[in-house]
Structure formats: structure tokens, C-alpha cells
C-alpha positions as CSV (number, residue, x, y, z in Angstrom):
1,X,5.7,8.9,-22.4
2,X,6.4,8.4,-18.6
3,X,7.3,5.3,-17.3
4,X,6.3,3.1,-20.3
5,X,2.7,5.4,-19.9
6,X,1.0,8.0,-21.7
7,X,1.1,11.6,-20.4
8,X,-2.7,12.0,-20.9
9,X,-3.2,14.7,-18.5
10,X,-6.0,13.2,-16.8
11,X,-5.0,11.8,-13.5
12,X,-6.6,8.0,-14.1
13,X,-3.8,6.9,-11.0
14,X,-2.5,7.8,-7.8
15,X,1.0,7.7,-9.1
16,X,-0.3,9.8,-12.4
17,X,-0.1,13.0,-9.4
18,X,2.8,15.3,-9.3
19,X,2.4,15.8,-5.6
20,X,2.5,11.9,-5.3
21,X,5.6,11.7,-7.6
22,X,7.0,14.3,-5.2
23,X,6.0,12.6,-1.9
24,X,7.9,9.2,-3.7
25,X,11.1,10.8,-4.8
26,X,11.4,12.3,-1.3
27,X,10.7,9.0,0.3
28,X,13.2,7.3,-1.7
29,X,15.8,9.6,-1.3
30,X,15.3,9.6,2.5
31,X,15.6,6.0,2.7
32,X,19.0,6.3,1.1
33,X,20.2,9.5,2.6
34,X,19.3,7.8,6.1
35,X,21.5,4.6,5.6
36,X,24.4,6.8,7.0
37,X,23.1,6.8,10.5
38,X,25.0,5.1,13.4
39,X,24.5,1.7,15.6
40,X,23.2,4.7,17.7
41,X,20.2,6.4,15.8
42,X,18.7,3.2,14.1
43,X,15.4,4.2,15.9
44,X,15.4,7.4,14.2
45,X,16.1,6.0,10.7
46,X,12.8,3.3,11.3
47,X,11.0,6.7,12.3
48,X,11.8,8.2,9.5
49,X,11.3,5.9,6.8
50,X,8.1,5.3,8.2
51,X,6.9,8.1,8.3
52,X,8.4,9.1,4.7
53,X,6.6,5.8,3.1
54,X,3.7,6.4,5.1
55,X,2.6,9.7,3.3
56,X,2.7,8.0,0.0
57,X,0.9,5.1,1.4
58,X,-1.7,7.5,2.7
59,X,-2.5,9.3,-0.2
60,X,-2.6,6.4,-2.3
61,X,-5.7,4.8,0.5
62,X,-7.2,8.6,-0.4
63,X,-7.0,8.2,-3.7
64,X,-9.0,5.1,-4.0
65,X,-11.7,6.1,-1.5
66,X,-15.5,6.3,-2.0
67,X,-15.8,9.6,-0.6
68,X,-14.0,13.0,-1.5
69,X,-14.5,13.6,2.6
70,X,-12.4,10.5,3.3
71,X,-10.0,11.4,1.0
72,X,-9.3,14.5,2.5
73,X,-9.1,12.9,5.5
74,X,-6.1,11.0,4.6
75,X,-4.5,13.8,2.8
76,X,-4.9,15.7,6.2
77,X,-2.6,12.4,7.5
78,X,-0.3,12.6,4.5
79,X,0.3,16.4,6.2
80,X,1.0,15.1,9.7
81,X,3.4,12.2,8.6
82,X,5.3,14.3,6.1
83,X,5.1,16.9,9.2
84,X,6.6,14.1,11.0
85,X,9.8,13.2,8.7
86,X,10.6,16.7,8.8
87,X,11.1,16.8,12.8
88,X,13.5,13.5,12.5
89,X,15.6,15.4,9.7
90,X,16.1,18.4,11.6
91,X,16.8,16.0,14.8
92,X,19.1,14.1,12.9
93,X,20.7,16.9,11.4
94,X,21.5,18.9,15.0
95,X,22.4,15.9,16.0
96,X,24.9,15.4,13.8
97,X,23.7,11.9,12.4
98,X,23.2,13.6,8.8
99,X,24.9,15.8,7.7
100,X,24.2,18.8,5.6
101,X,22.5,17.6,2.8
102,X,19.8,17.2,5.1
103,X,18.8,21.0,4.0
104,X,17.5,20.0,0.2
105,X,15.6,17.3,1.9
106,X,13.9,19.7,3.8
107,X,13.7,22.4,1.4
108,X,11.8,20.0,-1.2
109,X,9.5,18.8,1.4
110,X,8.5,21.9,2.1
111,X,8.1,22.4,-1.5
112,X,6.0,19.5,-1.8
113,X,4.0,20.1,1.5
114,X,2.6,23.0,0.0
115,X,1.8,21.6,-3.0
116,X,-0.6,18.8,-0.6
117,X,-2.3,21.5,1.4
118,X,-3.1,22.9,-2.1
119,X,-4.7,19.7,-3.1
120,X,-6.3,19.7,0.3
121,X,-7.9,23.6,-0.7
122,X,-8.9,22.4,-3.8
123,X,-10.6,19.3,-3.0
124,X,-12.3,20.8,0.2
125,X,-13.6,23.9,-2.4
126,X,-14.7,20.8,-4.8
127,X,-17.0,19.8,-1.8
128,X,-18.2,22.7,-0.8
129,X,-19.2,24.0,-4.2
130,X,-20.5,20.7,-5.4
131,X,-21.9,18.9,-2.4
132,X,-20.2,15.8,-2.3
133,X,-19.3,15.4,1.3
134,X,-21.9,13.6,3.6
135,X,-24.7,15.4,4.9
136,X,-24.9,15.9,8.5
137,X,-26.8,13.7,10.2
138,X,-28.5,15.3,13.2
139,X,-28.1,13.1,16.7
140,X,-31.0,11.3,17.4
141,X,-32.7,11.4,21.1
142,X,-35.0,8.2,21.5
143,X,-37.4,7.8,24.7
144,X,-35.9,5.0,26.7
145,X,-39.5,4.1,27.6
146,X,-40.0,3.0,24.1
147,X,-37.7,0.4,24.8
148,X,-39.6,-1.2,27.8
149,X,-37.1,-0.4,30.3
150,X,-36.1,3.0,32.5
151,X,-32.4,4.3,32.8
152,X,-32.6,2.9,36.5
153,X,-31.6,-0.2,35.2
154,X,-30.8,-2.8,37.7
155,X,-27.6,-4.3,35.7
156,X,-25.1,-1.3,35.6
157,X,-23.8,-0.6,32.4
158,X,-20.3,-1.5,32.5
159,X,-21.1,-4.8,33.8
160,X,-20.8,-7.5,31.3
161,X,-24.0,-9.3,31.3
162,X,-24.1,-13.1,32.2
163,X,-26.1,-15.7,31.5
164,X,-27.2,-17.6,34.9
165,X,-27.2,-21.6,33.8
């Protein structure tokens, strides 16, 4: 039992994901590792805790999505914002704002980054193999005469139309 839950092995919740459960321990710990920074670097701790919170927030929106294509999607954003945090550690690190324990952070987010872009394979083979993205929808060209009017229009087009009173 986890949590006051069932280990059932199916994954009936977001937070029943290991690479979730990773994403939220790291968050956590960043928001306390981060309450060392100066008057000065205040910025960087908002940065960082929002883009720490915003990977699990992220793949939690993925999770619940109609479409296996927008969930990828959003795991592709859980990438860039986890990508993200780990620019403001190593900034706050050379910078002297954290200091060395900084290195596990990293080393566990790159631990759990690769776990995502695992997910990410494994979905996007899911897709592919079982057709469950969207089908491509080819542009469509319409005749403008169909319409009753020519593309020598005498209102340009980024002129707001007006009605004359």
C-alpha cells in the first residue's frame, strides 16, 4: 500500500506514474533547496519553482487528455520546463546562490528526464502502431467565386469592417 492506496500496477492516476512521482519529489525538493537564495536571486527562485511545478502540472493536463497526440504534446512541455529548471540550478550554482548540493538535483533530473523521453518513445510507438493520433487532414483550396465575390475585394482585409448608420 502507497499512500493509503493499492499498488495495483495499473496506472488508473497521474500520480500512480513513477516518472510523475519523480518529477514531484524533485519539485519539492527544489522548492526547499531554493529557500537559501539571497534578497538578490529571488527572481531566479520564482523561475525555478515554476518551472519545477510546471512539469508536474503539465503532465498531469497530458494525462487527462482526450488524445494520446495531445498528450504527447504536453510531455514534449514537461521536457522543456524540466529543461528549464535545470539551466536556473546550474545558474544558481556558478553563481554561488546554491551551493553544492545543487549536483544530486541535477543528477536526479537527469535521471528522471530520461525516464520522460522514454514515456515520450513509448507513447509515440503506441500511435504509430495503433493509429490513435489524428489523421491528417489535407488543406482545402475553395474557389473564391463560389463565394460571390473576387480576391479584388474593395474593403482590404485588415480593415475592420463598419457598419455605416
Amino acid at each position: 500500500m502507497v499512500d493509503g492506496r493499492k499498488c495495483s500496477g495499473k496506472i488508473e492516476r497521474v500520480e500512480d506514474m513513477p516518472v510523475y512521482q519523480a518529477f514531484y519529489c524533485l519539485a519539492l525538493e527544489v522548492e526547499k533547496t531554493t529557500r537559501n537564495y539571497g534578497p538578490d536571486f529571488r527572481w531566479l527562485r520564482n523561475q525555478t519553482l515554476r518551472a519545477s511545478e510546471s512539469v508536474c502540472a503539465n503532465m498531469t493536463e497530458g494525462f487527462y487528455a482526450q488524445y494520446s497526440t495531445e498528450y504527447v504534446h504536453d510531455l514534449y512541455r514537461c521536457r522543456r520546463e524540466a529543461r528549464e529548471t535545470v539551466v536556473h540550478l546550474n545558474y544558481a550554482r556558478d553563481t554561488g546562490a546554491l551551493d553544492e548540493v545543487v549536483v544530486g538535483l541535477l543528477d536526479r533530473y537527469e535521471d528522471a528526464m530520461h525516464q520522460l523521453t522514454n514515456l515520450i518513445t513509448s507513447i509515440e510507438r503506441k500511435i504509430q502502431c495503433r493509429g490513435k493520433s489524428k489523421p491528417e487532414i489535407p488543406p482545402v483550396r475553395e474557389d473564391e467565386e463560389q463565394y460571390g465575390f473576387n480576391s479584388c475585394m474593395s474593403v482590404p482585409l485588415c480593415e475592420p469592417l463598419t457598419i455605416k448608420h
